[in-house]
C-alpha positions as CSV (number, residue, x, y, z in Angstrom):
1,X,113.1,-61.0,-18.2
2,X,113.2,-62.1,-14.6
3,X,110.1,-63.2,-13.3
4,X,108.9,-64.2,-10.2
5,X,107.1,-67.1,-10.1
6,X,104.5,-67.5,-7.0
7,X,103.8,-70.9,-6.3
8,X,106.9,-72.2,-8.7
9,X,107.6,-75.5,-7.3
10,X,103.7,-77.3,-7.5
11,X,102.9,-78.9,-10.2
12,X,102.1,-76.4,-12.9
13,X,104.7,-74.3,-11.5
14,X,107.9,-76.7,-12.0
15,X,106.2,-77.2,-15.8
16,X,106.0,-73.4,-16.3
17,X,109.7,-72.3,-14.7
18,X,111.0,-74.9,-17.2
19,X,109.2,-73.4,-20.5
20,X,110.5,-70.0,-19.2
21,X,114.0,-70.7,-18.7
22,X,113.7,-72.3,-22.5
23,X,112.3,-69.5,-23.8
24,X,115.2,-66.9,-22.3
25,X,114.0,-66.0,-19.2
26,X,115.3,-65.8,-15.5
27,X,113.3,-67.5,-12.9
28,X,112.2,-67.0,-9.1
29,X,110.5,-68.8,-7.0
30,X,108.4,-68.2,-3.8
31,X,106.8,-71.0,-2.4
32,X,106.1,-72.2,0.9
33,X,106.2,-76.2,-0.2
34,X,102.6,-76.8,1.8
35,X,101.9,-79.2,-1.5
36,X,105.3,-79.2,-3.3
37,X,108.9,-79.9,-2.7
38,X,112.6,-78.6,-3.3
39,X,113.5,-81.3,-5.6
40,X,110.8,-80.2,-8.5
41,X,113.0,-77.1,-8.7
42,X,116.2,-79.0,-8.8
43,X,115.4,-81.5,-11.6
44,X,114.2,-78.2,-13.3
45,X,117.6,-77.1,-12.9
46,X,118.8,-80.6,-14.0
47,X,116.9,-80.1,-17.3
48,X,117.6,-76.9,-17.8
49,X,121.1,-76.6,-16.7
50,X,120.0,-72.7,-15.2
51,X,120.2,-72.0,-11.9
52,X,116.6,-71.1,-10.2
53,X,117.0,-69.0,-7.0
54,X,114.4,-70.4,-4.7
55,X,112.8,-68.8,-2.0
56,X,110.4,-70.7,1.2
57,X,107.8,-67.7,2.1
58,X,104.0,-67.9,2.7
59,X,102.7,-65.3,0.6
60,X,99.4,-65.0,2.5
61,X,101.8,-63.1,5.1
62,X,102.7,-59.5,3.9
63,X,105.4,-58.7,6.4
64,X,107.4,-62.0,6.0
65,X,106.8,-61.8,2.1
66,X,107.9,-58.1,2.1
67,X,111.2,-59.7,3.8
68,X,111.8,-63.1,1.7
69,X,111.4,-60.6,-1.1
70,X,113.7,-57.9,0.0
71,X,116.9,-57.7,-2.1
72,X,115.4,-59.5,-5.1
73,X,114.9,-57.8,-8.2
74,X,112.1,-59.1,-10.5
75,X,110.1,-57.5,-13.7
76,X,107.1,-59.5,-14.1
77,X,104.8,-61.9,-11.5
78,X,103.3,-65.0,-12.4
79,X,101.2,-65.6,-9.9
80,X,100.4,-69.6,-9.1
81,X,100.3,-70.2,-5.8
82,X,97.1,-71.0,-3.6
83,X,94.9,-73.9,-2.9
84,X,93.2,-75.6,-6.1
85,X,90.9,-78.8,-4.9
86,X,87.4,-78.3,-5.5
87,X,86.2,-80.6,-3.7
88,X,88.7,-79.7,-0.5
89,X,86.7,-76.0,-1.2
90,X,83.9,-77.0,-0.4
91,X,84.9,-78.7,3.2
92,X,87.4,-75.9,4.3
93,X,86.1,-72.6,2.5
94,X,87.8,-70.3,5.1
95,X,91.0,-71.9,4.8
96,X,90.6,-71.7,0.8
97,X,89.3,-67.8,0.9
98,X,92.2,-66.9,3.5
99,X,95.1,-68.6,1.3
100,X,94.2,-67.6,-2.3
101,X,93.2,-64.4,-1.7
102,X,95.5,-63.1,0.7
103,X,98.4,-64.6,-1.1
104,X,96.8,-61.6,-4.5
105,X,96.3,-58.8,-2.3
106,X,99.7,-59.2,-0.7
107,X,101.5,-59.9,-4.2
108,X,99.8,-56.8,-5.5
109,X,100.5,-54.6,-2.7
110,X,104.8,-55.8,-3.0
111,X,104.2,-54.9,-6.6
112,X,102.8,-51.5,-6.3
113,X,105.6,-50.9,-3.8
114,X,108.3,-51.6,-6.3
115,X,106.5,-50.4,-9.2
116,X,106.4,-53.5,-10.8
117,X,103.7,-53.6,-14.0
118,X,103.5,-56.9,-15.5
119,X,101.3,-60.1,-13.8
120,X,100.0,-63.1,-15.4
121,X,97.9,-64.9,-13.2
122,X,96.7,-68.2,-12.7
123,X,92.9,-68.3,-13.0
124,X,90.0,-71.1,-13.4
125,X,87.5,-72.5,-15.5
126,X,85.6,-72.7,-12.2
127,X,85.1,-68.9,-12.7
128,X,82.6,-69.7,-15.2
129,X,80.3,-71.7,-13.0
130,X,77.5,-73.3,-14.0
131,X,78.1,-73.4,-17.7
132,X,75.1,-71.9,-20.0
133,X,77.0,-72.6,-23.7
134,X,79.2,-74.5,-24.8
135,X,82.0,-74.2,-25.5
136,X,83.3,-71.6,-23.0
137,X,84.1,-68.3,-24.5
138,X,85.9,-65.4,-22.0
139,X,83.1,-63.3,-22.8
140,X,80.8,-65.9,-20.6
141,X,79.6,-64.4,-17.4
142,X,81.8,-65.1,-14.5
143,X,80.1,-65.9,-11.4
144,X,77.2,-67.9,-12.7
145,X,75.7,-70.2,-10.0
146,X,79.5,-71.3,-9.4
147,X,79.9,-74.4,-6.8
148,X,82.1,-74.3,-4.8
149,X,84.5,-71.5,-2.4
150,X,87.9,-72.3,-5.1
151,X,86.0,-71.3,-8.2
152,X,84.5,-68.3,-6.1
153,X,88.3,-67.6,-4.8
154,X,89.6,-67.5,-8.5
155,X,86.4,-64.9,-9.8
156,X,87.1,-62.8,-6.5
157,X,91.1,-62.5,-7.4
158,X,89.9,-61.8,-10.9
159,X,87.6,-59.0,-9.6
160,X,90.6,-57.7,-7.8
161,X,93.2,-57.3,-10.4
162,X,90.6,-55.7,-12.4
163,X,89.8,-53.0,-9.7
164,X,93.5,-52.8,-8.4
165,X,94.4,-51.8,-12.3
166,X,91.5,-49.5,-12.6
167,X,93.4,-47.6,-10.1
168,X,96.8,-48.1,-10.9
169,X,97.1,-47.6,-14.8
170,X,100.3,-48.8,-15.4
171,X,99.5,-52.5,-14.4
172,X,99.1,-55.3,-17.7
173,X,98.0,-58.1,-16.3
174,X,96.2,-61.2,-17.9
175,X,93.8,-64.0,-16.4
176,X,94.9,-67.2,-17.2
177,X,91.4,-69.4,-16.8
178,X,93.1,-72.9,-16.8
179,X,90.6,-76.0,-17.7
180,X,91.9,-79.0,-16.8
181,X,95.8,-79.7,-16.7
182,X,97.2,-83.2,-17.1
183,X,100.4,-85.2,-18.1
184,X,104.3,-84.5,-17.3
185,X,106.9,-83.2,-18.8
186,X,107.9,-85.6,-21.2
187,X,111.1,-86.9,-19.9
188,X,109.3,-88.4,-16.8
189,X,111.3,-86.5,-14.7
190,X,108.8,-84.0,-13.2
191,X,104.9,-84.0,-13.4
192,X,101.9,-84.0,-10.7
193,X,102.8,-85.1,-7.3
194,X,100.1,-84.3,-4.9
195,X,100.1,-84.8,-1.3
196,X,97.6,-87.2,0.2
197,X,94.9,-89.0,-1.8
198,X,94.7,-86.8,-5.6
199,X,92.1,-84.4,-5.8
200,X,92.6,-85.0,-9.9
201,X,91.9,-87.2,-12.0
202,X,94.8,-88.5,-13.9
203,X,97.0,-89.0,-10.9
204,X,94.7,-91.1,-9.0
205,X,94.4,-92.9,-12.6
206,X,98.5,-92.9,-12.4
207,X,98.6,-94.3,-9.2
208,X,96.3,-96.9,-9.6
209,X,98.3,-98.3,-12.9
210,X,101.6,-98.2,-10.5
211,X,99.4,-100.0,-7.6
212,X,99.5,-97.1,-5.2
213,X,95.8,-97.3,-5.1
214,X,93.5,-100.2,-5.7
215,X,91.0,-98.8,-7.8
216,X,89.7,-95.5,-8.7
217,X,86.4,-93.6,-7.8
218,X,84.3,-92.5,-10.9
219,X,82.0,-89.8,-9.0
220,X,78.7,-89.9,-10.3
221,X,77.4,-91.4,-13.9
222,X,74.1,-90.0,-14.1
223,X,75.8,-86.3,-15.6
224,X,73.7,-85.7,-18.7
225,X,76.7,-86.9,-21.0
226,X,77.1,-89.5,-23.6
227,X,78.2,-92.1,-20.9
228,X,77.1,-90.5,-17.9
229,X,80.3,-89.3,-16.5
230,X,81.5,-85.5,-16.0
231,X,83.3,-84.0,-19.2
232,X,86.2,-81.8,-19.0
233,X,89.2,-79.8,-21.9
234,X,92.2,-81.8,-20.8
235,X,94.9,-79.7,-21.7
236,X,98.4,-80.9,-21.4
237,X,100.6,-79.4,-19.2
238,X,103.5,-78.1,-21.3
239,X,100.9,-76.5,-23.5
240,X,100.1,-74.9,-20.1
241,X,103.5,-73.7,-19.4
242,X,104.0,-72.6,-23.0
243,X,100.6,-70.6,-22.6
244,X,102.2,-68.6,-19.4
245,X,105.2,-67.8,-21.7
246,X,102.9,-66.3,-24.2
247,X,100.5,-64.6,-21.9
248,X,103.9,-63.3,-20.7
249,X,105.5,-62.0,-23.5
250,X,102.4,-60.4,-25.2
251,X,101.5,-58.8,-22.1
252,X,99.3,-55.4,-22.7
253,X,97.8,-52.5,-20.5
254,X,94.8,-53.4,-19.0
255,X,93.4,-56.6,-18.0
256,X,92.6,-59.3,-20.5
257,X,91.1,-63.2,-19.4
258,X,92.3,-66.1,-21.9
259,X,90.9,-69.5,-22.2
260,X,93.7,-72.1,-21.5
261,X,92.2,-74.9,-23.5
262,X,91.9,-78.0,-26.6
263,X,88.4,-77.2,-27.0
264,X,87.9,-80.9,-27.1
265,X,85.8,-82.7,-24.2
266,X,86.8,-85.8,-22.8
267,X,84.7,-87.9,-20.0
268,X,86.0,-89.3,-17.0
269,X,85.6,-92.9,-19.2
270,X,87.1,-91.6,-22.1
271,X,90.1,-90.3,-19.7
272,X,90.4,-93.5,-18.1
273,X,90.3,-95.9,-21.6
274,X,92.8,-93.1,-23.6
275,X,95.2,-94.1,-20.4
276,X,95.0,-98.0,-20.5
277,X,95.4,-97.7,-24.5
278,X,99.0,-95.3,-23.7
279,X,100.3,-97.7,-20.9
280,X,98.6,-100.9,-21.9
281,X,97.4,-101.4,-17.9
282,X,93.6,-102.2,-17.1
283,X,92.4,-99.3,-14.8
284,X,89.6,-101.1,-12.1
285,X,87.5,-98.6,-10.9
286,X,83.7,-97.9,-9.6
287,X,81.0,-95.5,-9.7
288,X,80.4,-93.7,-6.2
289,X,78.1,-90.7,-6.0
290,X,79.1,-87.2,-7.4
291,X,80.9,-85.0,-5.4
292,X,79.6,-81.9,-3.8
293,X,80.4,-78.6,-6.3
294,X,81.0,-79.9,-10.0
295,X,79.9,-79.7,-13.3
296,X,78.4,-81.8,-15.6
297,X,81.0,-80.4,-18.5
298,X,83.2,-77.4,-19.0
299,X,85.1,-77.3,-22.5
300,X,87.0,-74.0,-23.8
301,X,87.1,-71.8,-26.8
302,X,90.6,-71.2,-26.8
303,X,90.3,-69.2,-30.1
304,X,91.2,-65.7,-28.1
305,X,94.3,-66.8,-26.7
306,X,95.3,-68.7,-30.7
307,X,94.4,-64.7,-32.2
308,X,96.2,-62.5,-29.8
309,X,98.8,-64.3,-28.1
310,X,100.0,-66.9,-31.0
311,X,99.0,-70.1,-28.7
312,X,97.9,-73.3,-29.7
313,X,97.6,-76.6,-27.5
314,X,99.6,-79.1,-29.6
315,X,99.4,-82.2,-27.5
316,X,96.9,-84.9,-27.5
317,X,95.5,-86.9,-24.5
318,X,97.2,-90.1,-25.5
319,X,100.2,-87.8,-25.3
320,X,99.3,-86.6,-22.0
321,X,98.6,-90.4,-20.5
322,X,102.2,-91.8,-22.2
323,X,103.9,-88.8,-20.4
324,X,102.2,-89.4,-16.9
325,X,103.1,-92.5,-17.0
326,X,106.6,-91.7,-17.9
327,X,106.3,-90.0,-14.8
328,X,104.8,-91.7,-12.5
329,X,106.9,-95.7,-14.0
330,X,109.8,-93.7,-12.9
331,X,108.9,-91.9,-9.7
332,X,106.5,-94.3,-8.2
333,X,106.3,-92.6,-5.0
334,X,106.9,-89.1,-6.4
335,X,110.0,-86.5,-5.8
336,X,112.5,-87.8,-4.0
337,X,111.8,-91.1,-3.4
């Protein structure tokens, strides 16, 4: 299948083009490299030994996308591209509601055009908001109390797939509702390379073990937790990719949501002491107040996705630190340097 894969060359993207091309398929990529770079794609290649045709478009622009597009076939969408930082929501909501959602309407308008049925689509535990039980099942309600303008960005793209199948029949499309990725590809040679100061936790963590950064900000230890500190399903990100494969390839008509998760909770502590056990690096760090639009915790039932699609997460946090690490011992200062 060839797929065209929005957003291809960030983080989760470069992992997910790579479990693609392993599992038989042809790759795309549209992205306009506002938080990624060229040479993601090209070690992907390098792995791979596959050629990945790359295209530079803003997708939140429907005449240039209908142009970058033109003259390239493709039978499926995996749609990753947009803004993801919380906490960046929160300060610059237009700029988030803009980018995320124009970039779906415009990819689902190009589809209808060329009649093409099949998107996976990258979603959020954000969607769940506030959580009410534990852990998160995809029956949950979306849009309780939720924080912050990216988690109401994911739950409004998710209300538009729905409505744009209702009236267009022929589109399968699933909603991939990440938790939280971490890691690298275990060969160190591509993982999480964020512009700026990291908006996530396990690359600031990365940085700080490299000396990039002098000590990391815990925010907030007054969460009702065991120690205090926020609680999140770190999932690695090749069990990620490998979930986008499967979402993929067991695509139905209709719309379905999947929980991309361990089911296993981790604190921002626990995150921080599995990392200095896999690299055998202290990790300084100190507690600064919470930041504006998260959760206490958000942990996934991931049993849907393990019944219908034939997905498990395999990898373990220690496996996730030892392969950021990889990553970030061997690109200190990221692609191409």
């Amino acid at each position: 299948m060839r797929v065209l894969l929005a957003g291809g060359a960030g983080y989760i993207g470069a992992h997910t083009a790579l479990a693609l091309i392993e599992h038989g398929h042809e790759v795309l990529v549209v992205d306009d490299f506002s938080n990624s770079c060229i040479d993601s794609i090209q070690r992907v290649e390098a792995l791979s030994g596959a050629t990945v045709t790359v295209i530079e478009n803003d997708l939140s622009n429907l005449e240039a996308s209908r142009v970058a597009l033109a003259g390239h076939d493709f039978d499926a969408v995996i749609h990753l591209a947009g803004l993801k930082a919380v906490g960046e929501s929160t300060e610059q909501p237009i700029r988030y509601y803009r980018t995320n959602i124009d970039s779906t309407l415009n990819l689902l308008e190009i589809m209808r055009e060329r009649a093409v049925t099949k998107l996976v689509f990258s979603s959020s535990a954000t969607v769940y908001g506030t959580p009410e039980l534990l852990p998160l099942r995809e029956d949950h309600p979306v849009g309780n109390n939720i924080t912050n303008p990216y988690g109401w960005s994911k739950a409004m793209n998710e209300q538009i797939i729905r409505d744009v199948q209702a009236a267009w029949p022929e589109l399968g499309a699933v909603l991939l509702r990440y938790f939280n990725p971490v890691g690298a590809h275990p060969s160190g040679q591509i993982g999480e390379d964020p512009s700026g100061v990291p908006s996530n936790l396990m690359p600031y963590v990365a940085q700080v073990a490299i000396g990039r950064r002098e000590r990391l900000s815990v925010f907030g230890n007054d969460y009702p937790t065991d120690d205090g500190t926020g609680v999140r399903d770190y999932i690695h990100v090749m069990d990620l990719a490998e979930g986008h494969v499967a979402a993929l390839e067991h695509l139905r008509d209709g719309v379905t949501a999947y929980n991309l998760g361990t089911g296993r909770g981790s604190s921002v502590l626990d995150l921080v002491s599995a990392f200095e056990q896999a690299v055998g690096i202290a990790i300084p760090y100190e507690i600064v107040a919470a930041r504006a639009g998260d959760v206490a915790e958000a942990v996934a039932d991931p049993s849907l996705a393990h019944a219908e699609l034939g997905w498990t997460a395999t990898r373990s946090l220690a496996d996730a630190c030892r392969d950021s690490w990889a990553w970030q011992s061997s690109n200190p200062n990221g692609y191409g340097a």
